[in-house]
TORPA-4810 file (N, C-alpha, C, O; in nm, 3 decimals):
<nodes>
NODE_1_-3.919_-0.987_-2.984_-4.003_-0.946_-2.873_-4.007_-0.793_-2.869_-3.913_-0.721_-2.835_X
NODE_2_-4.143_-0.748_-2.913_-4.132_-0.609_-2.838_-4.165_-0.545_-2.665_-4.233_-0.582_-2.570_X
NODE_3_-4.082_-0.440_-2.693_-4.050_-0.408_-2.590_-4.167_-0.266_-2.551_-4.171_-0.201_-2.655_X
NODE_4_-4.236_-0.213_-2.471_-4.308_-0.070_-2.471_-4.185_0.006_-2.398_-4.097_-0.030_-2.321_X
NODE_5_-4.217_0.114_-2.451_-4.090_0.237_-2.360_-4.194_0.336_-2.370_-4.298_0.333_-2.436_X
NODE_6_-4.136_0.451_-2.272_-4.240_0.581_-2.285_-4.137_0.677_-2.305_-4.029_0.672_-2.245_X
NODE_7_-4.180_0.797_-2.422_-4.113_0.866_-2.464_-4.194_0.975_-2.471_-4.311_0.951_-2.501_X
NODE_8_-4.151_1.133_-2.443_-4.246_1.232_-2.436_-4.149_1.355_-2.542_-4.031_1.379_-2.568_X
NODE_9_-4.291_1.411_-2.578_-4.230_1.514_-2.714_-4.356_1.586_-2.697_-4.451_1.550_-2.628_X
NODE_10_-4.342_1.722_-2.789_-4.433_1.812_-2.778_-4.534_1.763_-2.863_-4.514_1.712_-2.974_X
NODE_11_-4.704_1.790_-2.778_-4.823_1.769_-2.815_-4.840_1.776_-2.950_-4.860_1.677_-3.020_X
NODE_12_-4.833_1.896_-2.995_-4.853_1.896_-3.141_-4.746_1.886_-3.312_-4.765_1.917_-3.430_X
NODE_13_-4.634_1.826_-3.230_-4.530_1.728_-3.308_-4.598_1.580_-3.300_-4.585_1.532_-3.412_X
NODE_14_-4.655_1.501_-3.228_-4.672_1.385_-3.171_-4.807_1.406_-3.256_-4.795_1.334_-3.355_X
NODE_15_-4.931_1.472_-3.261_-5.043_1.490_-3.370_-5.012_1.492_-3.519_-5.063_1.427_-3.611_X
NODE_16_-4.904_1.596_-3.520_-4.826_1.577_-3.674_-4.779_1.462_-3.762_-4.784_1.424_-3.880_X
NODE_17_-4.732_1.427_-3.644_-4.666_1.284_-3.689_-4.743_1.183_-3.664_-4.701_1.068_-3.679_X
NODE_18_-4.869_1.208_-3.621_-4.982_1.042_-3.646_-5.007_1.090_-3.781_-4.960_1.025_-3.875_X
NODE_19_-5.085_1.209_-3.806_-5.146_1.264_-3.896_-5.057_1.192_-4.057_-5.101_1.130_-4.154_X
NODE_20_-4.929_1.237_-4.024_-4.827_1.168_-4.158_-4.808_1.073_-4.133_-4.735_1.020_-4.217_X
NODE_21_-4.839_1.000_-4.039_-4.827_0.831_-4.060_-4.929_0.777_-4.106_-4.933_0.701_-4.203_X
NODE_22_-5.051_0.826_-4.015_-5.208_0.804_-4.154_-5.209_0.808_-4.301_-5.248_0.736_-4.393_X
NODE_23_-5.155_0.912_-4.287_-5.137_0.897_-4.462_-5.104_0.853_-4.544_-5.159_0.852_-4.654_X
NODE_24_-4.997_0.800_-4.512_-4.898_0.678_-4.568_-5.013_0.534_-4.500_-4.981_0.427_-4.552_X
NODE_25_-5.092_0.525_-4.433_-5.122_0.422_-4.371_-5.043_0.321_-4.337_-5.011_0.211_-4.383_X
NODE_26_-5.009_0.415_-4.202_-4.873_0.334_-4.145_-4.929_0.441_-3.984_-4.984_0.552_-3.988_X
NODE_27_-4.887_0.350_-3.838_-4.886_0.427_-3.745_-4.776_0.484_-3.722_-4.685_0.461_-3.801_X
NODE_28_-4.750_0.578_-3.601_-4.652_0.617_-3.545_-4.556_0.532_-3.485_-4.438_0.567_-3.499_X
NODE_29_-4.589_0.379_-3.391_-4.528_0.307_-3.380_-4.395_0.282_-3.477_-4.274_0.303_-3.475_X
NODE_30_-4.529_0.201_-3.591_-4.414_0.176_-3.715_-4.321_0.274_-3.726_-4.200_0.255_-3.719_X
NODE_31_-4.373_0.380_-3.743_-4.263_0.477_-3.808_-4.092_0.496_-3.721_-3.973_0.500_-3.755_X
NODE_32_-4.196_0.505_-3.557_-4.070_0.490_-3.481_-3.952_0.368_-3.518_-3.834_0.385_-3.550_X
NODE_33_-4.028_0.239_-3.500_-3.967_0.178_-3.531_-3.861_0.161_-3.658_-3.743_0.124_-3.656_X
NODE_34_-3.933_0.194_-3.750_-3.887_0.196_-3.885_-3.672_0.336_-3.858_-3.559_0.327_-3.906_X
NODE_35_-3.747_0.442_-3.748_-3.651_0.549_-3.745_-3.582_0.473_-3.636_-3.460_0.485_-3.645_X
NODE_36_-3.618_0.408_-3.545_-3.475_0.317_-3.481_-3.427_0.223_-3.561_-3.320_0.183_-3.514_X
NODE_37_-3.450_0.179_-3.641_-3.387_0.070_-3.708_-3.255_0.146_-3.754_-3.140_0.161_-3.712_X
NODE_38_-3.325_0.184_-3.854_-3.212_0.339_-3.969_-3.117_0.424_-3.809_-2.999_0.456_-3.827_X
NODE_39_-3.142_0.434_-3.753_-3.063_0.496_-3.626_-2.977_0.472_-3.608_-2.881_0.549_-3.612_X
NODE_40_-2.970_0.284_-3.565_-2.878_0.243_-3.535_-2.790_0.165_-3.607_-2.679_0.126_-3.568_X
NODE_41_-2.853_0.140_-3.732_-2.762_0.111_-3.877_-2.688_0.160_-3.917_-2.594_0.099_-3.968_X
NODE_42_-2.697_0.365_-3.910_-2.610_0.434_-3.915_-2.494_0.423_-3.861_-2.383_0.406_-3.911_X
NODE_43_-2.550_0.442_-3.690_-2.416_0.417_-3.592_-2.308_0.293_-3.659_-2.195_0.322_-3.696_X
NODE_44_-2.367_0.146_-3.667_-2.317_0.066_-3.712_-2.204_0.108_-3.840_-2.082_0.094_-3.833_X
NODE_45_-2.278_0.160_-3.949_-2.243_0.196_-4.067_-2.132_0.326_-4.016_-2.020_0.324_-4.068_X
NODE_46_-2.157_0.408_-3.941_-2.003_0.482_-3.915_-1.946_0.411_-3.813_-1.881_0.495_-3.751_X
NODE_47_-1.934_0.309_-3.763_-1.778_0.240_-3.687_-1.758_0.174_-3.797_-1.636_0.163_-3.798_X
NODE_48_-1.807_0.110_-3.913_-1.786_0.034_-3.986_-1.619_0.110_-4.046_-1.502_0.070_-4.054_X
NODE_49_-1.701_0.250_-4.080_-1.608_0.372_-4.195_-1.485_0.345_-4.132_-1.383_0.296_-4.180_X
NODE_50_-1.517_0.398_-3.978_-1.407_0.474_-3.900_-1.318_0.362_-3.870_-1.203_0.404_-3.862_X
NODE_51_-1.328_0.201_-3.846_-1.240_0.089_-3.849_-1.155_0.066_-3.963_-1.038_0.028_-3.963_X
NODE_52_-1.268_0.110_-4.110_-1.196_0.089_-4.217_-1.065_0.200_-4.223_-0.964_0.162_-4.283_X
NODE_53_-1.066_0.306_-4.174_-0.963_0.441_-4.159_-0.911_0.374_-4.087_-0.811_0.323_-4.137_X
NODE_54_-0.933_0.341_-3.972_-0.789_0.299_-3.900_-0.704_0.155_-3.953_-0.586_0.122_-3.943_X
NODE_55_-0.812_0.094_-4.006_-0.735_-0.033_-4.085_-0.607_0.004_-4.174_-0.490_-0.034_-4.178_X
NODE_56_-0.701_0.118_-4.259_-0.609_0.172_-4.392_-0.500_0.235_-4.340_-0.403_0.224_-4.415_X
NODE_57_-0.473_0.312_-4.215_-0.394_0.410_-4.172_-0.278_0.291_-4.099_-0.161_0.324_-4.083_X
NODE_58_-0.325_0.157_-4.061_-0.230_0.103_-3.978_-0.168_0.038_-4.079_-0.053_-0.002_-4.060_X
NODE_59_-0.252_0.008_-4.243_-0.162_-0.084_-4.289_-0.076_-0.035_-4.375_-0.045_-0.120_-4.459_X
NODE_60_-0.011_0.090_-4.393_0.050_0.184_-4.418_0.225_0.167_-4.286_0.330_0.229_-4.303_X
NODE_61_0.205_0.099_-4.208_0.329_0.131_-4.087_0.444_-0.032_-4.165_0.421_-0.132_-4.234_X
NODE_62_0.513_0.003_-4.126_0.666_-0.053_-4.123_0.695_-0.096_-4.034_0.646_-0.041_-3.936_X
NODE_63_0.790_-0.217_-4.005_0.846_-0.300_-3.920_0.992_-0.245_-3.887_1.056_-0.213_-3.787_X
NODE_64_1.005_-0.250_-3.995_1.145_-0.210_-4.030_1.241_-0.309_-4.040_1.362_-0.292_-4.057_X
NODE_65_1.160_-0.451_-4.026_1.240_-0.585_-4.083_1.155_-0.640_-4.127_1.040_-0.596_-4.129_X
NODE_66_1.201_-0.780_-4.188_1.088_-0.914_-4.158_1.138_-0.968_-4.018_1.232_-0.926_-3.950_X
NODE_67_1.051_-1.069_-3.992_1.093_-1.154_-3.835_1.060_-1.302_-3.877_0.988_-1.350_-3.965_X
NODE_68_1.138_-1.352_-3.784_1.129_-1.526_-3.801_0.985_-1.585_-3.722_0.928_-1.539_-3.623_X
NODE_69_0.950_-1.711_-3.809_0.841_-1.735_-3.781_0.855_-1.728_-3.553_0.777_-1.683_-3.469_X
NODE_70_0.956_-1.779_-3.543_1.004_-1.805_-3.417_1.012_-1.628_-3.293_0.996_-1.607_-3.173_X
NODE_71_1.037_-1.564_-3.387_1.015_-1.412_-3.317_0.891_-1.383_-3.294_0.865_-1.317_-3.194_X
NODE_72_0.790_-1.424_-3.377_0.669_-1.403_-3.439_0.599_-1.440_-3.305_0.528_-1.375_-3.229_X
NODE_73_0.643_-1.567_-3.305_0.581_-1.639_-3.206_0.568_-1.595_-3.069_0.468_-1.602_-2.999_X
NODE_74_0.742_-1.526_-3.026_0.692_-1.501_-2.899_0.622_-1.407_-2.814_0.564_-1.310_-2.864_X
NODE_75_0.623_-1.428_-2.683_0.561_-1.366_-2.588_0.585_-1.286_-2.531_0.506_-1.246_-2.445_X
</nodes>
């Protein structure tokens, strides 16, 4: 489902950028769309990194024993 939002930018950035979406024959819509997609893939794609760092950094720590399945267990 799309959604409309209103978004405001300077007049002749907003001409620019139909103008290069014509060209490609593609609108501005698309394009937006196309630049939220990639936006928030990024974001995605860096918590991805930054989980993998803390994964790598935690699985580096010590217990400093083993424990019984029964220690394991509790609460």
């Amino acid at each position: 489902m799309l959604r409309n939002i209103t978004l405001s930018a300077d007049e002749q950035l907003i001409e620019a950028a139909r103008k290069k979406a014509t060209s490609t024959q593609s609108t501005l819509n698309v394009e937006f769309r196309k630049w939220l997609a990639n936006y928030t893939q990024a974001q995605d794609d860096n918590a991805v990194s930054r989980l993998r760092d803390v994964m790598q950094q935690l699985s580096h720590g010590d217990a400093g024993r083993s424990f019984s399945r029964d220690e394991l267990n509790q609460h």
